[in-house]
N, C-alpha and C positions, 0 to 999 in steps of 0.2 A: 837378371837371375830368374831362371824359373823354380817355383817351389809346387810340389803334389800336394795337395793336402783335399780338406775335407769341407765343404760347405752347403747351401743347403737352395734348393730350388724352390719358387710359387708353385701351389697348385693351384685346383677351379678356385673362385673367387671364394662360396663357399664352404670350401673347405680349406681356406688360407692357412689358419691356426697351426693346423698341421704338417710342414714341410716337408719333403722323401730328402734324403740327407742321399746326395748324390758327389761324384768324384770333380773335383774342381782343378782346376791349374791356375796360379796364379804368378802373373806376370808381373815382378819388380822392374822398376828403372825405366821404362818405356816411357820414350819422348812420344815417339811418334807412330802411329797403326795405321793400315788401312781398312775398314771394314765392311764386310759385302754380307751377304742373307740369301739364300733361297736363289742359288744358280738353277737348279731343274735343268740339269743338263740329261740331254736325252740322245735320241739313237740316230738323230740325225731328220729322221722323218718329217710328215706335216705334225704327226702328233708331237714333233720335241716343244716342249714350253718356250726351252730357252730359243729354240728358233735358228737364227744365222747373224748373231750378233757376235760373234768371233771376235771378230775385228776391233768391236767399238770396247769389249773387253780385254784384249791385248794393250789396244791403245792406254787404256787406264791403268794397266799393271804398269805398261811400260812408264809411263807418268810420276803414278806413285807410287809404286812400291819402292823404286828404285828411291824415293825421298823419305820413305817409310820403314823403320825397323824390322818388321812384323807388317802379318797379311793374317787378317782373322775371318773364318766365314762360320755365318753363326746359324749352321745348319740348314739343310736340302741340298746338299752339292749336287746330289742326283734326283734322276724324277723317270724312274722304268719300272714296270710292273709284269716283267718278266726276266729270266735270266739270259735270255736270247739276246735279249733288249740292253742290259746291264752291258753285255760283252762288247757293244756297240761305239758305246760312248769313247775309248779312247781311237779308232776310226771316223767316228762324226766329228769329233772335234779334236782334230790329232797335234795342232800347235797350243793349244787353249791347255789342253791337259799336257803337255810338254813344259811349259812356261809354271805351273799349278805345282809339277815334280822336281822343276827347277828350284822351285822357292824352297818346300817341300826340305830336299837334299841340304839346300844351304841352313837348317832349322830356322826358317823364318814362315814358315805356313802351320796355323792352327786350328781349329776350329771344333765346334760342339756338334753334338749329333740334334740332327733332326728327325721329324716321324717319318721323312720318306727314305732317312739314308741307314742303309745293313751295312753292317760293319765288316763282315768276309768281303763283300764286293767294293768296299770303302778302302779298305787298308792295299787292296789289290789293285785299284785307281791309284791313289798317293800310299805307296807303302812308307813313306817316310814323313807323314805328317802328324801331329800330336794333338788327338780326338780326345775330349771328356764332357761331360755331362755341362760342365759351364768354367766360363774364362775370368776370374778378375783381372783387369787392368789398373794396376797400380792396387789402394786402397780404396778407392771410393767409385770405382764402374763396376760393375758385373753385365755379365753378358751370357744370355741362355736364347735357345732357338724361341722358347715361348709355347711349345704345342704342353707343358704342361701344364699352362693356365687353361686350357681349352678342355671342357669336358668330354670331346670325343677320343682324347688323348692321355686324358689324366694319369692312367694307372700302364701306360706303357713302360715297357724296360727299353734302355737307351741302343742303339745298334741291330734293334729288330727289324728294319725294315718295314714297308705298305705293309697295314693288314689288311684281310680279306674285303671290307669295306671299301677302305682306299684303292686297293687294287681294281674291286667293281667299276666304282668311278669314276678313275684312270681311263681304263678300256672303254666306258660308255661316253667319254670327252674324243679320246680318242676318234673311237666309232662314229661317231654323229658329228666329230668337228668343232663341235661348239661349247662353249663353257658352262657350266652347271654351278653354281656357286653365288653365295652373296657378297655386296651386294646388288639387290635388282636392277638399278639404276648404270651398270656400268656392266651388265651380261645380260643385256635385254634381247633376249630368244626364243622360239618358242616350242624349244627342248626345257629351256629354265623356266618358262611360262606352266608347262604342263607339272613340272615339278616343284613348283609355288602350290597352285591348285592340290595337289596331294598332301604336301605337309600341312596346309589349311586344315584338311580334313583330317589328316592325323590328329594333328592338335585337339581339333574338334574332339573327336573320339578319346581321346586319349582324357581329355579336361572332363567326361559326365566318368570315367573310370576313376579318375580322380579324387574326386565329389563322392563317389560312389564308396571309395576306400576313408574317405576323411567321415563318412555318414557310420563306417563301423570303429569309426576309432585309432585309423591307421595315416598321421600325417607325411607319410615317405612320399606317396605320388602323388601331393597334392604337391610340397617341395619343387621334384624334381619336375614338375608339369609350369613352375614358377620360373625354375632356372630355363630350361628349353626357351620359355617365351621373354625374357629379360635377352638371353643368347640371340636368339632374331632379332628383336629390337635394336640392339647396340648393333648387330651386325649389318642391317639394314643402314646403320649413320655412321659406320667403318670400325666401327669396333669389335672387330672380329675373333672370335674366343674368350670374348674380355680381356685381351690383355692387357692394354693402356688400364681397367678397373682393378686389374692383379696387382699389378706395381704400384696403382697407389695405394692401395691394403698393404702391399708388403711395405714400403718404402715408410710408409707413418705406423704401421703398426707392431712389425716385425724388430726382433732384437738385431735380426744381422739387417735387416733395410735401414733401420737406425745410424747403419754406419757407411751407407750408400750415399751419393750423391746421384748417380743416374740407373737404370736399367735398362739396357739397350737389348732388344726382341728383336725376331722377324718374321717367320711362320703365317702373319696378316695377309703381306704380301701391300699392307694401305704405310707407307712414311708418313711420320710424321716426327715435331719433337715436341714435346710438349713439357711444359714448366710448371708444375705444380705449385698453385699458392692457396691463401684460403680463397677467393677469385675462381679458383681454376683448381674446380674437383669432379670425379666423377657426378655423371646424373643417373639416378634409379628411379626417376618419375617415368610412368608408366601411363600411358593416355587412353581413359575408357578398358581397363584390360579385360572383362569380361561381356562385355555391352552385346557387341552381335554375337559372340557365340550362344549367350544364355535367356540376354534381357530382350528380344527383338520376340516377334510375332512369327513365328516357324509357321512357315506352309504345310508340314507336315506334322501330323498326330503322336508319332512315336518320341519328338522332340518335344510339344507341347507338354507331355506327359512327362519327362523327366526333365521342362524346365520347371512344373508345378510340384516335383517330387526334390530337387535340390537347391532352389533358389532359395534358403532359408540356410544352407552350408556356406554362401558365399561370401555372406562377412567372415566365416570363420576362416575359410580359406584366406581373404585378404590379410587377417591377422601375421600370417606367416610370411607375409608381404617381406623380403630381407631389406635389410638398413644400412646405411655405411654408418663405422662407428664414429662416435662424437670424439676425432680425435685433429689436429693441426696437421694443414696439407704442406708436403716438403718435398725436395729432389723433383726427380723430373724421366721423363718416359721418352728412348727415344727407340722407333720401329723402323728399320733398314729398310722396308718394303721390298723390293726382289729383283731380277734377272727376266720374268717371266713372260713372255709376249712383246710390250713394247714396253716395257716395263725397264728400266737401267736406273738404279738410286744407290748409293752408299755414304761411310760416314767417314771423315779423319777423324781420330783421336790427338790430339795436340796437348803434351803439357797437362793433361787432366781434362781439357776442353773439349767440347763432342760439335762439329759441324756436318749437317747432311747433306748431301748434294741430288739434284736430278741431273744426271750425267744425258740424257738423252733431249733432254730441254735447255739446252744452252748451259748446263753444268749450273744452274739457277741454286740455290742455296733454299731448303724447305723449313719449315715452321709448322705449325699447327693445324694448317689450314682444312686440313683433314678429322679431325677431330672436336671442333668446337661446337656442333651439335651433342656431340657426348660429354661434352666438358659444359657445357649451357647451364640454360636453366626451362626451357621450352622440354614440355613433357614431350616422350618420342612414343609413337605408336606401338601396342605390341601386335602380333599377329593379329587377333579380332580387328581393332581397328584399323591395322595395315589394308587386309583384303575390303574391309567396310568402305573403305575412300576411295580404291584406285580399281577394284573390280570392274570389269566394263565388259561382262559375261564369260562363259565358259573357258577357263583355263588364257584370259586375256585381259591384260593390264592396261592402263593411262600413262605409259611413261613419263609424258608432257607435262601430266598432273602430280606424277609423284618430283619432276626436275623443277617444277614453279614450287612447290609444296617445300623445295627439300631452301630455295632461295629466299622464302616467305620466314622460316623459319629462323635461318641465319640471324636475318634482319630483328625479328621478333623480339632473336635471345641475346641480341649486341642491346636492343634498347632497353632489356630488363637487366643487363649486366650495368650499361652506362646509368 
């Protein structure tokens, strides 16, 4: 039985308290689902994300859908940044979207909007599939793309399509080929090389404005200068948007996560599943977070002079430091990861049960293994001390050092956990 009704999505971490009361579907009686995340299906080109993985997707429909009630994709079906480009996709992948309207027509394809998929070009792909804001499965799963835990997405309306940013982006991956995105360890380039170096310096800049605003009285960009750099951090050790950090705010603290057993995301594009217990909760330790940008010896005069003019704001800024509240960790987070490059992950639903799979790795069954630097206890670097350890001059990083650093770590937080 499908029922419309009315329920309520995370936002940034944040601003959890407050949920956007979005349109939901809820799925009664379901044995059994398939569920996928973040196809990025595109125009066929070198730019399509999803590539020429047709096949190994048909394969898997043909598999399980046929053993599965329902076919859930929990946003990005598409990934084009123009409408030339949109018109494409049922020509690039002319059996793949055949088999999609196939299900579609039978009402057994559903799916939530993501921030890359428009809804005129959506409905026109699958005119017969049933899009909302987010899916319960049964009583106790929910299922949302995720980009509204991310504060670059927070305040989007659902079916809008790339905005102008995205679309930039799009085009400059495109353009150059290569991946821009965190994180660094797994798009080591030196397109994303030179665009580390920048946001360094943003931050920089942005952090004596900040200081600057908190010295008259005004804590907003001292805040949001907090979250940006907590955003890196986590996204540097896969936690991308925060949202594995959303679900567990929503899931312990929220009246409807209260009635949640899982929150299954996608939008990271990192799987994982993660179990929340008191064991296994988010970490918001922050390692040295002001050190090189403020406390270090500047070569230059214009920084010595406004670290002698704000280094006395800087405990009050750490005061705003955010907390997770004192409450019991519960449910469990799990992230589809994507479609994207070599990328192939999904989850069955079984009975209430969630199993993920790497379909592109021997169909290998995933766990956490992705997250447990975020789930630790090992403080994680923020930008200052990110670029302070692996710099190794102009706009060039130690990959070697940050893949020993990221294994040192593991090890660290398994013996401070045991």
């Amino acid at each position: 039985m499908v029922v419309q009704s009315t329920g309520y999505a995370m936002t940034n971490p944040n601003q959890w308290t407050d949920p956007l009361p979005v349109t939901s579907i809820r799925l009664e009686g379901i044995e059994r689902a398939l569920i996928l995340s973040d196809l990025h299906l595109g125009d066929g080109t070198s730019a399509d994300p999803f590539g020429a993985k047709d096949a190994a997707l048909l394969e898997l429909l043909e598999r399980e859908a046929t053993r599965s009630e329902i076919v859930v994709i929990a946003g990005d079906v598409m990934d084009c940044f123009s409408r030339r480009r949109y018109r494409r996709i049922p020509t690039a992948h002319p059996e793949l979207v055949a088999r999609l309207r196939q299900l579609a027509a039978e009402h057994r394809l559903y799916g939530v909007w993501g921030n890359h998929d428009k809804a005129v070009v959506l409905f026109d792909l699958l005119p017969e599939a049933r899009f909302a804001d987010a899916i319960f499965l049964g009583e106790r799963t929910l299922v949302i793309h995720g980009h509204q835990c991310d504060f670059h997405f927070e305040t989007m309306a659902p079916g809008v399509g790339p905005t102008p940013i995205m679309n930039f982006h799009g085009r400059l991956e495109a353009w150059l080929k290569q991946p821009v995105r965190l994180p660094f360890q797994r798009y080591d380039n030196r397109v994303n090389n030179v665009v580390h170096f920048g946001f360094y310096w943003l931050m920089r800049m942005r952090l004596y404005s900040a200081l600057g605003h908190l010295r008259r009285g005004n804590e907003a960009p001292a805040r949001r200068w907090l979250e940006a750099d907590n955003f890196w951090a986590r996204g540097q050790y896969n936690d991308l948007g925060e949202l594995m950090l959303s679900s567990w705010l929503f899931l312990a603290s929220h009246p409807l996560g209260a009635q949640l057993d899982t929150v299954v995301m996608g939008h990271s594009h990192v799987p994982g599943h993660v179990r929340f217990s008191d064991d296994v909760r988010p970490n918001l330790q922050i390692d040295a977070r002001f050190d090189h940008y403020l406390r270090h010896r500047s070569k230059f005069p214009p920084f010595r002079l406004l670290l002698r003019r704000f280094e006395r704001f800087l405990e009050q800024m750490a005061e705003l430091e955010p907390a997770l509240p004192d409450v019991p960790s519960r449910g469990s987070y799990l992230n589809l990861g994507s479609w994207v490059h070599e990328a192939s992950t999904y989850a069955i639903y079984e009975r209430g049960a969630l199993r993920l799979h790497d379909w592109a790795n021997g169909d290998r069954l995933c766990a956490d293994e992705n997250y447990r630097l975020v789930t630790g206890r090992e403080p994680l670097p923020g930008t200052a001390e990110w670029f302070r350890r692996y710099t190794r001059g102009l706009a060039r990083y130690d990959a070697e050092a940050i893949r020993e650093d990221l294994v040192h770590r593991l090890a660290r937080s398994a013996v401070r956990e045991a």
